[in-house]
C-alpha positions in Angstrom: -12.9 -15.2 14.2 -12.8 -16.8 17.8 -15.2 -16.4 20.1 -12.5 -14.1 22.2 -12.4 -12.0 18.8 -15.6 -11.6 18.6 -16.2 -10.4 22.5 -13.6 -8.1 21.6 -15.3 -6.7 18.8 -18.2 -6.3 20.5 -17.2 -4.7 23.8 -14.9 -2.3 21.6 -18.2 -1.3 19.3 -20.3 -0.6 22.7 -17.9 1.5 23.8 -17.0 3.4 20.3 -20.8 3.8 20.4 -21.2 5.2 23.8 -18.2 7.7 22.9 -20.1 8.9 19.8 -16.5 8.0 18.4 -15.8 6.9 15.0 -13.7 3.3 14.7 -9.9 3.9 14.4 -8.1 2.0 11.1 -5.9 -1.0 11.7 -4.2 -1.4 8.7 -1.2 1.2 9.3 1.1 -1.3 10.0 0.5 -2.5 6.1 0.7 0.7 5.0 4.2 1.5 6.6 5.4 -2.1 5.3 4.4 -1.2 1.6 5.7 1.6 1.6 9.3 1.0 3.3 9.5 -1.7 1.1 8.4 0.1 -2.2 10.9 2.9 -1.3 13.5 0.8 -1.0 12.9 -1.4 -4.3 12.1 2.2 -6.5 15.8 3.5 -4.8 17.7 0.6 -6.1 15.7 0.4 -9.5 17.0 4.0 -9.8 20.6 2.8 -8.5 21.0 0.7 -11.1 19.6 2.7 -14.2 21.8 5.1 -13.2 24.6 2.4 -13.0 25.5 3.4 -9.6 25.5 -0.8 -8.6 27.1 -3.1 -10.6 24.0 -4.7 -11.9 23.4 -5.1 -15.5 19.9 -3.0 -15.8 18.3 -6.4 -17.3 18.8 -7.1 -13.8 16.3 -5.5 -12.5 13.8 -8.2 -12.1 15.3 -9.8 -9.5 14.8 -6.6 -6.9 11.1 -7.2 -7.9 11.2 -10.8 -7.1 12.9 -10.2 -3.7 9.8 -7.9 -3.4 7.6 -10.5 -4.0 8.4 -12.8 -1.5 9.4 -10.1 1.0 6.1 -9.1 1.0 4.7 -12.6 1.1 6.0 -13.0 4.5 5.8 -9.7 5.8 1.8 -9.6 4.9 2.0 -13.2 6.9 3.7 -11.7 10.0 1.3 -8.3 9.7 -1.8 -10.4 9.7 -1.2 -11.7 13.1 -0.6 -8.8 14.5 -3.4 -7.2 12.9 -6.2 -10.1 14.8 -5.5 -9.2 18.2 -6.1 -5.7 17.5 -10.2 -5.5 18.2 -12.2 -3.0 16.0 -11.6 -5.4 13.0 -15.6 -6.1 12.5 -15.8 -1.8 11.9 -17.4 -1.0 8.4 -14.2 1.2 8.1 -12.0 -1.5 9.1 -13.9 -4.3 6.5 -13.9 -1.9 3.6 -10.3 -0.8 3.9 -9.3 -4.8 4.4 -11.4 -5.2 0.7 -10.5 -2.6 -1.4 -6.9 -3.5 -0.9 -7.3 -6.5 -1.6 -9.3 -5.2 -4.8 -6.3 -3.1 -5.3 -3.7 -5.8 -5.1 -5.4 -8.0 -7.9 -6.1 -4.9 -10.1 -2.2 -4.0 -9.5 -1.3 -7.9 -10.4 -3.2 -7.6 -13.8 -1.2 -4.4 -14.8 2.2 -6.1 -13.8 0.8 -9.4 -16.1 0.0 -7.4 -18.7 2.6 -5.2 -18.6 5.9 -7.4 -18.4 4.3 -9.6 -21.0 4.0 -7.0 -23.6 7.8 -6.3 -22.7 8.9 -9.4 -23.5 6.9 -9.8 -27.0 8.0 -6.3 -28.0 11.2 -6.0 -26.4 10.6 -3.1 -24.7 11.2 -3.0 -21.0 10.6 0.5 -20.1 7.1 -0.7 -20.4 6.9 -1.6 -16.9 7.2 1.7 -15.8 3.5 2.2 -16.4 2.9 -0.4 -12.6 3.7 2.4 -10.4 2.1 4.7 -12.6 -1.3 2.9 -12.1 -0.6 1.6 -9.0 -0.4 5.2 -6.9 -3.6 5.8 -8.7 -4.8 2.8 -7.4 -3.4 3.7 -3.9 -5.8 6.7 -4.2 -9.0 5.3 -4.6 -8.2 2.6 -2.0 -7.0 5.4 0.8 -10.5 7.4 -0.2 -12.7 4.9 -0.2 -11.5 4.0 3.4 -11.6 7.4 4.2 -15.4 7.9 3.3 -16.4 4.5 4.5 -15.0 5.6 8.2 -15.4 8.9 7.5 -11.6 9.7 8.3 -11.5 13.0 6.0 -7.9 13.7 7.1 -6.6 10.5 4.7 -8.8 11.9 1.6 -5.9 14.7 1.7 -3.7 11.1 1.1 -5.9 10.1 -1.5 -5.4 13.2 -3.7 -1.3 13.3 -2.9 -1.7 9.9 -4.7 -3.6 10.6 -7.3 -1.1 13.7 -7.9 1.7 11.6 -7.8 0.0 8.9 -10.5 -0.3 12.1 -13.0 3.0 13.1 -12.4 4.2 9.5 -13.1 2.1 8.9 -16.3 3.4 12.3 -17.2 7.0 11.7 -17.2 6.7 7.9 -18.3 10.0 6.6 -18.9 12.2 9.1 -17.3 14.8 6.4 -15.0 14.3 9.4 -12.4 10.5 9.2 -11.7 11.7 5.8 -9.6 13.1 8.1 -7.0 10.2 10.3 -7.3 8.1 7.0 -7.0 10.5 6.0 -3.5 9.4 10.2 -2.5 5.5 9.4 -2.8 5.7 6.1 -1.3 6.8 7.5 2.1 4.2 10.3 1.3 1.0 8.0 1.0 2.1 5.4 2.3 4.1 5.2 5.2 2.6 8.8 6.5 -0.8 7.6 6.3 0.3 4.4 8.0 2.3 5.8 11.1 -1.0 7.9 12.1 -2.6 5.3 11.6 -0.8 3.2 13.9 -0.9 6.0 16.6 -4.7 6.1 16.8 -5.1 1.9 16.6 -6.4 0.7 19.3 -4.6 -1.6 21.8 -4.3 -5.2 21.1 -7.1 -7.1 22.2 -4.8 -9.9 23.9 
């Protein structure tokens, strides 16, 4: 953090705490990412299940990949955005930056884990136990953000996701639940995000 930053910081806490205000989140602007991208990558998993693209379904694996480095550089563009915004030293702001971070790794093991099972039992509906786990994930990360800042509108978010993960786990296997997966991406994702982004504060620079 630069020494700009940090006065930025500071002169945006003084005045939070002269407000009796609570600090706004900064992270919409992943959230809406995520979940655009996530929408789009479930919709065309479901396209080609359903063999409405001509794409054999072993296929699949490369929408995944184009995910990965999609949101390689989009978390790189995000980021920089993100530091001019000031507030970035709140408790809310540090623990939401953490526990998605936390989430992220936890969400990398289960993809690990998951495709290499597929490929030593030759079963590649196995997979469809990521976004299972990840919307459950997605929960804990949205309520532990909201209770660290107490923002108790997003713990309504956190239990949407956590609904959504049962539904998933549920219906396991079903090549429809990607399209339900694309529905509650824009539901605790990109919603969350886009209020978010309203409340941020202006960018510090």
């Amino acid at each position: 953090m630069t020494r700009d930053e940090l006065l930025a910081d500071l002169t945006y806490a003084r005045t939070l705490a002269e407000e009796g205000r609570h600090a706004p989140l900064i992270g919409g602007s992943y959230l809406v990412f995520f979940g655009v991208l996530l929408a789009m990558c479930y919709t065309a998993q479901w396209a080609v299940l359903q063999g409405l693209v001509p794409i054999e379904p072993s296929m699949v694996g490369a929408i995944w990949m184009g995910f990965g480095a999609c949101a390689m550089a989009g978390s790189t563009l995000l980021s920089k955005r993100v530091r001019t915004l000031p507030g970035g030293a709140a408790i809310s702001n540090r623990v939401d930056r953490n526990v998605w971070f936390g989430v992220m790794l936890a969400i990398l093991a289960v993809v690990a884990g998951s495709i290499l099972r597929a490929l030593r039992v030759d079963d590649f509906q196995g997979p469809d136990v990521i976004m299972a786990a990840a919307f459950g994930l997605y929960g804990v990360a949205l309520y532990a953000t909201a209770t660290a800042g107490a923002h108790a509108w997003l713990r309504n978010f956190a239990f949407l996701a956590w609904g959504f993960s049962g539904i998933l786990w549920f219906f396991l296997g079903e090549p429809w639940l990607y399209l339900i997966a694309a529905g509650a991406s824009v539901a605790v994702l990109i919603a969350p995000g886009l209020i978010m982004m309203r409340r941020e504060p202006k960018s510090a620079i």
